[in-house]
C-alpha positions as CSV (number, residue, x, y, z in Angstrom):
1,X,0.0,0.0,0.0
2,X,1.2,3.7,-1.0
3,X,0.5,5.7,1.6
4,X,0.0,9.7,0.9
5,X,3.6,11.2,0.8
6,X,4.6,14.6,0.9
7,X,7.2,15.5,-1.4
8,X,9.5,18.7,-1.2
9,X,11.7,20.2,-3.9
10,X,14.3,23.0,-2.7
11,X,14.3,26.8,-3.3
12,X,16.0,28.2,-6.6
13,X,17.7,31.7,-6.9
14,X,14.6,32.5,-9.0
15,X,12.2,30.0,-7.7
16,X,10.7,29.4,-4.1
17,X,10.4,26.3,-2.6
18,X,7.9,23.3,-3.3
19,X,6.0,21.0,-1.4
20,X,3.9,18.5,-3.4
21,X,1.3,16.9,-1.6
22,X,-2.3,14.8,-2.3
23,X,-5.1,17.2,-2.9
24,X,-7.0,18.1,0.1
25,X,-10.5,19.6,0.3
26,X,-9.0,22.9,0.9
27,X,-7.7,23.3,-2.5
28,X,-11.1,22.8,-4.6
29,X,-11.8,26.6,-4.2
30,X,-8.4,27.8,-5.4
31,X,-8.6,25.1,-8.2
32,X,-11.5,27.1,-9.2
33,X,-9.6,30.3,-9.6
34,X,-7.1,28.8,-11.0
35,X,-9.3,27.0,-13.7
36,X,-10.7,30.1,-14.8
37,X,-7.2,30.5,-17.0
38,X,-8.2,30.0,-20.5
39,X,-4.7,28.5,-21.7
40,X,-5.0,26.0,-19.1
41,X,-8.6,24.4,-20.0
42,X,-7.2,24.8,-23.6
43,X,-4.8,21.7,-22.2
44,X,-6.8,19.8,-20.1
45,X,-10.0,17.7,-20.4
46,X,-10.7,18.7,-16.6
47,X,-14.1,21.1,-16.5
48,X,-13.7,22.7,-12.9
49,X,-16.2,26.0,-12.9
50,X,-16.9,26.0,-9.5
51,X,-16.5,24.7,-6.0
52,X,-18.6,21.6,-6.5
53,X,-17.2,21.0,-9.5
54,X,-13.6,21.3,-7.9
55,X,-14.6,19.3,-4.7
56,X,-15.6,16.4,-7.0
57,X,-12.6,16.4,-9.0
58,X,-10.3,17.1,-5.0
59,X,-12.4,13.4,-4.2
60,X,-11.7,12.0,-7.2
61,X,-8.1,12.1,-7.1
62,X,-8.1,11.1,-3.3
63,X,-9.9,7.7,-4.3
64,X,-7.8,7.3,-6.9
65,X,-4.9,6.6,-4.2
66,X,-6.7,4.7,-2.6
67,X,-7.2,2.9,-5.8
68,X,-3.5,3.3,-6.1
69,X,-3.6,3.4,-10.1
70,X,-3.1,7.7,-9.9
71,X,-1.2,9.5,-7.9
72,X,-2.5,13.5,-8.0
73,X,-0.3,15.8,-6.4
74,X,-1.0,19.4,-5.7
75,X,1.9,22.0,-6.3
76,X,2.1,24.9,-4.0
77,X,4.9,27.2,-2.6
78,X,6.2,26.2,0.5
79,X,5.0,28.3,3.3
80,X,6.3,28.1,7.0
81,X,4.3,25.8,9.5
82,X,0.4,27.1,9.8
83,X,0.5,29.0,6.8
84,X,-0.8,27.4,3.0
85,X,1.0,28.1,0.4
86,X,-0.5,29.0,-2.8
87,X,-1.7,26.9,-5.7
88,X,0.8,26.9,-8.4
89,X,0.1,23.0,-10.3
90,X,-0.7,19.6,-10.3
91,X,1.6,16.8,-11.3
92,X,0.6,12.9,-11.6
93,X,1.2,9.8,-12.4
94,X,-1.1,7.3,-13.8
95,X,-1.6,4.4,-15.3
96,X,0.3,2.2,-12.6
97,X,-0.4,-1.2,-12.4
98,X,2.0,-3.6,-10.5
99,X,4.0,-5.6,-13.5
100,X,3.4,-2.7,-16.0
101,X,6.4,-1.8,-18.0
102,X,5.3,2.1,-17.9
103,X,3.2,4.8,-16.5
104,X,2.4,7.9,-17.7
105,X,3.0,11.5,-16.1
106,X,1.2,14.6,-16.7
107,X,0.9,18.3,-14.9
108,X,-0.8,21.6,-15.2
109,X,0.8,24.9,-14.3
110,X,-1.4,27.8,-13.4
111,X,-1.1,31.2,-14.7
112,X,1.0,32.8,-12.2
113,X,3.5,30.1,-11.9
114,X,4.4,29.8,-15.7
115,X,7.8,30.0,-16.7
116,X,9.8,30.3,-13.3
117,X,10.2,26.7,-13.3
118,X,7.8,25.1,-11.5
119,X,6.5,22.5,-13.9
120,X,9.7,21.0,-14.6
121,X,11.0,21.1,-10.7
122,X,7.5,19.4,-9.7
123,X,8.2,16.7,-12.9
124,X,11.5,15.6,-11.7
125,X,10.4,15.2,-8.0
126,X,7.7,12.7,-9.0
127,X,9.5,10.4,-11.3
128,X,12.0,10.3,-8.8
129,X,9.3,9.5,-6.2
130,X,7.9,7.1,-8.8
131,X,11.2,5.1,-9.9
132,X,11.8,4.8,-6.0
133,X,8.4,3.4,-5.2
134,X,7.5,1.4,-8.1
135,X,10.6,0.1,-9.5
136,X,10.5,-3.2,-7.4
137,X,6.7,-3.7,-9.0
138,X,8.4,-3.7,-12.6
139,X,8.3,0.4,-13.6
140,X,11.1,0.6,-15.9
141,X,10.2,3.9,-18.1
142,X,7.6,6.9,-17.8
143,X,6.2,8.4,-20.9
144,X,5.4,12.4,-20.9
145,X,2.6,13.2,-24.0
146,X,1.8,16.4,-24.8
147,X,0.3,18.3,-28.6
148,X,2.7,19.0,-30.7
149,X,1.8,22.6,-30.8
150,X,2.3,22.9,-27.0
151,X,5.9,23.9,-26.9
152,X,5.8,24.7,-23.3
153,X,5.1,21.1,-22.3
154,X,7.9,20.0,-24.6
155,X,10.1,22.5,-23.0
156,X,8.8,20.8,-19.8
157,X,9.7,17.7,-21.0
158,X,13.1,18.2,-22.0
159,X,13.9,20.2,-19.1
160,X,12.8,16.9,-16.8
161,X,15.0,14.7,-18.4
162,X,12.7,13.0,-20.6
163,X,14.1,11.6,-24.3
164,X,12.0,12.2,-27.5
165,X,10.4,9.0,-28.4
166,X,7.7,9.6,-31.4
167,X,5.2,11.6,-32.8
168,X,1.4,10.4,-31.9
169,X,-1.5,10.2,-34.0
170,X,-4.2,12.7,-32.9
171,X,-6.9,10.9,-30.9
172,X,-10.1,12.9,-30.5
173,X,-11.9,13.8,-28.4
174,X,-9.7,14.1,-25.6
175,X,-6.6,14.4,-28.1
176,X,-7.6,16.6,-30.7
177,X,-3.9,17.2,-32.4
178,X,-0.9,15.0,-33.3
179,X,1.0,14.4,-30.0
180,X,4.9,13.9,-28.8
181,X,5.8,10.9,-27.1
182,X,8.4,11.6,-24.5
183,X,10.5,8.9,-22.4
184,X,12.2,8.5,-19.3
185,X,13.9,5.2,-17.8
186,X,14.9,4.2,-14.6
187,X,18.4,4.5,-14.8
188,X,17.9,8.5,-15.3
């Protein structure tokens, strides 16, 4: 059993601290706010419009570890004890399945975190989490997908280590464009 973990990625000259954690309750309203960016529901499948919306999709990613097949973790800037720091991503990793080969990764950045960083910091902290908790159930390589004509997640991508595999046929509706394939093995 994978018990929640909290996950904590050190301060940059230009970047603060991170602490990745599971979604709690207390995050569906800023996830509402935060949703309300229009390049990040051009990226994402996810509809969150308002707190009911977000509180279903804050329970569906806490079953989900419980399901232990997703692993959701909320982004925010570290803040000292007592205090919550604010809502700058999501990062997960899905599609684990003990003797799988694979799993996939994905994230979201919201508006006011983009480009300082975040993204690819939060990226690298989970596949390092991932290769060290899922390795001895056969994870070998994660795979990254993104459009094509998002260049920031390809930046993201690169940045985090992960290896150009292929291009992928679009796959509507969910897909809509030709996508990249990106890969990253254990031994990275």
């Amino acid at each position: 059993m994978i018990s929640p973990v909290v996950l904590r990625v050190a301060a940059t000259p230009a970047a603060p601290a991170l602490v990745l954690r599971p979604w709690s309750l207390a995050e569906a309203a800023p996830l509402v706010e935060v949703f309300r960016d229009a390049e990040l529901r051009r990226w994402t499948s996810h509809i969150v419009e308002n707190e009911a919306d977000g509180t279903r999709w804050v329970r569906s990613q806490q079953q989900s570890w419980s399901a232990r097949d997703r692993f959701n973790f909320a982004v925010l800037e570290e803040q000292p004890e007592g205090h919550r720091g604010s809502l700058l991503g999501s990062v997960v990793l899905k599609a684990v399945a003990p003797g799988e080969p694979a799993a996939e990764v994905g994230y979201w950045t919201a508006a006011h975190a983009r480009g300082k960083g975040v993204a690819s910091r939060a990226v690298e902290a989970l596949c390092g989490w991932a290769f060290d908790a899922f390795e001895a159930d056969g994870l070998e390589r994660l795979e990254l997908l993104h459009q094509v004509d998002n260049r920031a997640s390809c930046r993201v991508a690169q940045k985090s280590r992960f290896d150009f595999h292929r291009v992928l046929p679009a796959a509507p509706p969910s897909f809509p464009h030709p996508g990249h394939l990106h890969v990253r093995r254990a031994s990275h």
